[in-house]
VOGU-3710 file (C-alpha; in Angstrom, 3 decimals, decimal comma):
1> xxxxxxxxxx> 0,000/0,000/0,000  1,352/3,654/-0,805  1,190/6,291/1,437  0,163/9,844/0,175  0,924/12,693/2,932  -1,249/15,648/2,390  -0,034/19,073/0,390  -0,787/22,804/0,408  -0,983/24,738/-2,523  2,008/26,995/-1,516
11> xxxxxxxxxx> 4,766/24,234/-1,658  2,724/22,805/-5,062  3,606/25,879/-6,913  7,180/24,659/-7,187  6,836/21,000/-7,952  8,335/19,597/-10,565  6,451/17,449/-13,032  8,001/14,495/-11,487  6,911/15,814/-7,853  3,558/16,463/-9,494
21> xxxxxxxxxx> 3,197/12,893/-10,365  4,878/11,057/-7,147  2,280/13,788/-4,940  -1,116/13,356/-7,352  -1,114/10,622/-9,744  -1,849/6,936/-9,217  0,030/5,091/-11,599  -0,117/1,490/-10,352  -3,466/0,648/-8,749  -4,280/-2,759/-11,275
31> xxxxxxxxxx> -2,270/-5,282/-11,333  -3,116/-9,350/-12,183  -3,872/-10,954/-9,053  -3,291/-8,757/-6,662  -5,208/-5,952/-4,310  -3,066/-2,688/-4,392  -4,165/0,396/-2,262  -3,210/3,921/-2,251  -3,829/5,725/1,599  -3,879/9,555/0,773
41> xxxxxxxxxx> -4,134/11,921/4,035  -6,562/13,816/1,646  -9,602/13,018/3,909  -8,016/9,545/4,605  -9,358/7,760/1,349  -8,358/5,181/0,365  -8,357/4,154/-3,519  -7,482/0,758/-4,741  -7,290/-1,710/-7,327  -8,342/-5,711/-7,530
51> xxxxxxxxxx> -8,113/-7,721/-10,724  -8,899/-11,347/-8,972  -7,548/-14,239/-11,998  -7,144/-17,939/-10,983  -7,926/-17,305/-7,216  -10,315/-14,918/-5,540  -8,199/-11,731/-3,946  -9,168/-10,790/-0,487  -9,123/-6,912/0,863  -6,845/-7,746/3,780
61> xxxxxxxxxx> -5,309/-4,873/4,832  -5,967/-4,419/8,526  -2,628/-4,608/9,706  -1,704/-1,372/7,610  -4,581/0,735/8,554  -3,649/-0,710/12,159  -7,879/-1,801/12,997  -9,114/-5,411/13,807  -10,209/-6,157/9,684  -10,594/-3,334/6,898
71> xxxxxxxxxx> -13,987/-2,067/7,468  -14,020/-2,199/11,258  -14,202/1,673/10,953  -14,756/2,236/7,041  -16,748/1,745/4,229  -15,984/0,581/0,604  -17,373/1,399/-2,599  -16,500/-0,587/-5,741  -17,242/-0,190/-9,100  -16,523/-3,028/-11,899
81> xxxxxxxxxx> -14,545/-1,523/-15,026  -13,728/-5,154/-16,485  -15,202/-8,036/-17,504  -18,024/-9,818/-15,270  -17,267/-11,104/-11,565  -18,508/-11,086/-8,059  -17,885/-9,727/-5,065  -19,159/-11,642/-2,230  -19,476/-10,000/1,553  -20,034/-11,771/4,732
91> xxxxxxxxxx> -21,281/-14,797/2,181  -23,817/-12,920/-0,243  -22,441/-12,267/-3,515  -23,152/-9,720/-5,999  -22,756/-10,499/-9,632  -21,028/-7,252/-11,237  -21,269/-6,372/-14,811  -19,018/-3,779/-16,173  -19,612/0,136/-14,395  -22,012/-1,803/-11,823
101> xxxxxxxxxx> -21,482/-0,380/-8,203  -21,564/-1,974/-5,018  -21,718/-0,178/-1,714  -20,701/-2,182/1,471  -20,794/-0,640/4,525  -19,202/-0,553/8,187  -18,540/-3,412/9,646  -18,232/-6,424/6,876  -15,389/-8,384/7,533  -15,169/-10,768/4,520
111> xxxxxxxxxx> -14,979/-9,051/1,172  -13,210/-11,217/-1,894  -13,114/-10,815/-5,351  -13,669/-13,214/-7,956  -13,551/-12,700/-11,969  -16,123/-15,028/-14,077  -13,761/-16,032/-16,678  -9,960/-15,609/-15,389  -8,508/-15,612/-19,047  -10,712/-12,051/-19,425
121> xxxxxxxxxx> -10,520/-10,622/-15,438  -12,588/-8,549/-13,729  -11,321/-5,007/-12,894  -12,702/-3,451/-9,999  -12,150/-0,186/-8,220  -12,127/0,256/-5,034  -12,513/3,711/-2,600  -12,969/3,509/0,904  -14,192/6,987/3,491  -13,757/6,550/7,180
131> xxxxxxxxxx> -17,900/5,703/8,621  -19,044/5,842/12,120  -22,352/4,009/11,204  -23,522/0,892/8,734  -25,285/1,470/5,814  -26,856/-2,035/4,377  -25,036/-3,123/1,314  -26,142/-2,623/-1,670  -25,386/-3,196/-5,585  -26,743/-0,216/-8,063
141> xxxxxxxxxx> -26,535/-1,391/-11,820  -25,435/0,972/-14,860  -28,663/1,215/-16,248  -30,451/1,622/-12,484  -27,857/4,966/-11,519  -29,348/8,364/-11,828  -28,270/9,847/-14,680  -27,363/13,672/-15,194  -26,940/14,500/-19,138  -24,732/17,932/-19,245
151> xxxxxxxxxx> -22,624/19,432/-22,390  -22,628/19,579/-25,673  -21,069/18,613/-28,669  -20,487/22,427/-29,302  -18,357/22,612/-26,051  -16,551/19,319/-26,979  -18,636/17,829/-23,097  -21,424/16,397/-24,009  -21,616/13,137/-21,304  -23,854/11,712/-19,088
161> xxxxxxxxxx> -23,213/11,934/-15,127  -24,305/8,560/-12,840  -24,682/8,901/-9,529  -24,224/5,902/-7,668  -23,105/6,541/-3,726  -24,817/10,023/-3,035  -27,989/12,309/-0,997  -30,768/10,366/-3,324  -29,094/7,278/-3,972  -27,401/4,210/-2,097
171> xxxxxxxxxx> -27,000/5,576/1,565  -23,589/6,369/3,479  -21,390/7,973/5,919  -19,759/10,353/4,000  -18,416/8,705/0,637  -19,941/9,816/-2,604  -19,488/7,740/-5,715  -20,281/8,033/-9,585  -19,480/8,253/-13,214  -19,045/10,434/-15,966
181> xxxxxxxxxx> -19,339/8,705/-19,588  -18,619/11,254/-22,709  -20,331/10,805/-25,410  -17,640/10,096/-28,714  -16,059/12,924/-30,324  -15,995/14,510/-26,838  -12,994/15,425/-24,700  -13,659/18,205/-22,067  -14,869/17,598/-18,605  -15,536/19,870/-15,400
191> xxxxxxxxxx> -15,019/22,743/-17,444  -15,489/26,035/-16,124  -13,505/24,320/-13,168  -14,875/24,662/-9,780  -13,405/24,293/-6,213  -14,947/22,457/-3,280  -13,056/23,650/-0,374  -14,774/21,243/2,480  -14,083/18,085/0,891  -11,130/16,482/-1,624
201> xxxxxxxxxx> -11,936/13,938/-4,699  -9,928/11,212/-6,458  -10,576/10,512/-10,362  -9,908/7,191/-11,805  -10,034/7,605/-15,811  -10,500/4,402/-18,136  -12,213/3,548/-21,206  -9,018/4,934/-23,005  -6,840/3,446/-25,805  -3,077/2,291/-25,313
211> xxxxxxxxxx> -1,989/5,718/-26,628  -4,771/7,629/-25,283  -4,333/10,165/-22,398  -5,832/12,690/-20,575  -4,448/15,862/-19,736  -5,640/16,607/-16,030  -5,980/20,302/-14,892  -4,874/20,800/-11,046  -3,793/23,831/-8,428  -5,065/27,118/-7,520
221> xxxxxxxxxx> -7,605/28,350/-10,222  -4,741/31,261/-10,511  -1,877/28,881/-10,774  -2,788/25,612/-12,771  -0,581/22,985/-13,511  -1,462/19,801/-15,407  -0,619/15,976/-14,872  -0,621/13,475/-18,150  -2,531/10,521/-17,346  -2,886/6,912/-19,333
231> xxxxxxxxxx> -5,285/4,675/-19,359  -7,177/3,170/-15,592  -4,537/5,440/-13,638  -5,621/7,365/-10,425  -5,727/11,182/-9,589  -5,890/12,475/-5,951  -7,407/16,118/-6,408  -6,745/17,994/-2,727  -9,689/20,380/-1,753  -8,297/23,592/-2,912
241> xxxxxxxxxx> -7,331/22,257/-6,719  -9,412/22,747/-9,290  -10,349/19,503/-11,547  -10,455/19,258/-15,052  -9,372/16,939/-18,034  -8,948/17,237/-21,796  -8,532/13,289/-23,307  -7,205/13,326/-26,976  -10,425/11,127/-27,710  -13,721/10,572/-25,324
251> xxxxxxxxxx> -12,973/8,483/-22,077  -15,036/7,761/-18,836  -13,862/8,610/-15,548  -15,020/7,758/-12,031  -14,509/10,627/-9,575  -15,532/9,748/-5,497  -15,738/12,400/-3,021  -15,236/12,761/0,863  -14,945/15,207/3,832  -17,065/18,010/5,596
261> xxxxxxxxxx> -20,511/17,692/3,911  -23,026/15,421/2,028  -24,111/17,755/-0,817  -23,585/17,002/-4,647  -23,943/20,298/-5,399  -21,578/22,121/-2,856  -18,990/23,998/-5,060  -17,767/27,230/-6,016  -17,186/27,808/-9,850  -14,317/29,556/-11,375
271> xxxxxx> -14,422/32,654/-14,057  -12,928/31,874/-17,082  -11,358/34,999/-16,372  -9,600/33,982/-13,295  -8,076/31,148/-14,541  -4,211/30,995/-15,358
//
């Protein structure tokens, strides 16, 4: 598991690319039969990675976190962006198709992984908020998610927004979960850019060819940088960075959100004008 301390945007401002990328940028989170997490201090999430092959892969990372079993004082959200599988919890398992969700909450001790077909592996995402009370489980398919259709082809953003983990949706402590899908011949997301100082967000894009990438927008709305991300790599956006992304061809990304408040809509939108 990596460890992510926490930045301000005062030291930021003189990062290097490479500092940009070691601080922000999730480069490893799937691997073939194996669980990897990233712990940023960023509201304590943490964001992982489980692509189960052969065997079924097991979320056992207690001893890290230093708490009796991984959820003793958390809860998980996973979303599917691979083939079929299951995830099974305390013994009930949930079949996952590809951008299916799956809450669990506080408390569940026994979470594996399994992939349908190991030749063609599930891929499943993984981000975990700190709880102090269970939710019930519960699985949310593609086509069952709220969806929010924003943009237009004239702005290069037309996509559709699903909300998964949130106020109207599947219940919980503080995490909230969904996707963005644009629509082909569409690269721009989140843009104007907006700030949500009372909580951070991580991004996971996917959906994105071998020589695809995304060019992700961070900092201070007056002092941007950008990060150059591939294909199913991570992005930890702190609560006083902006967030946006310009793909050289459509993509889908998963952003999840944690800290002071519980509202979708809490965020403070940036001027053109103020933007450098």
């Amino acid at each position: 598991m990596e460890n992510r301390y926490a930045t301000n945007p005062e030291e930021a401002k003189f990062y290097t690319t490479e500092e940009l990328r070691e601080r922000y940028l999730m480069e490893n989170l799937f691997k073939e039969g194996q669980v990897n997490f990233t712990y940023t201090h960023e509201d304590r999430m943490l964001i992982g990675g489980a692509i189960p092959t052969h065997e079924p892969l097991t979320a056992d990372i207690a001893d890290s976190i230093k708490t009796g079993h991984f959820l003793e004082r958390r809860e998980l959200g996973v979303i599917n962006i691979g083939s079929p599988g299951i995830v099974e919890v305390d013994g009930d398992r949930f079949e996952m198709q590809k951008r299916d969700c799956l809450y669990v909450g506080l408390g569940k001790k026994h979470i594996q992984f399994l992939s349908d077909d190991p030749d063609t592996p599930s891929r499943f995402y993984l981000v975990s908020t700190l709880a102090h009370k269970e939710y019930p489980t519960k699985k949310v398919a593609i086509e069952d998610a709220e969806p929010a259709h924003m943009g237009s082809i004239k702005e290069s953003n037309e996509r559709t927004i699903y909300k998964y983990v949130h106020g109207n949706g599947i219940q919980s402590c503080q995490l909230m979960l969904g996707m963005t899908l644009l629509e082909q011949n569409n690269m721009w997301n989140t843009m104007p850019a907006h700030v949500h100082d009372r909580r951070s967000e991580v991004y996971l894009y996917f959906d994105m060819s071998e020589n695809g990438r995304v060019f992700h927008f961070m900092g201070e709305p007056g002092e941007t940088r950008h990060l150059v991300v591939k294909n199913e790599q991570g992005i930890i956006s702190p609560a006083w960075s902006i967030h946006s992304g310009v793909g050289t061809s459509n993509y889908t990304f998963i952003w999840a959100m944690a800290g002071e408040n519980y509202t979708f809509t809490d965020m403070e939108f940036v001027d053109m004008e103020d933007l450098r």
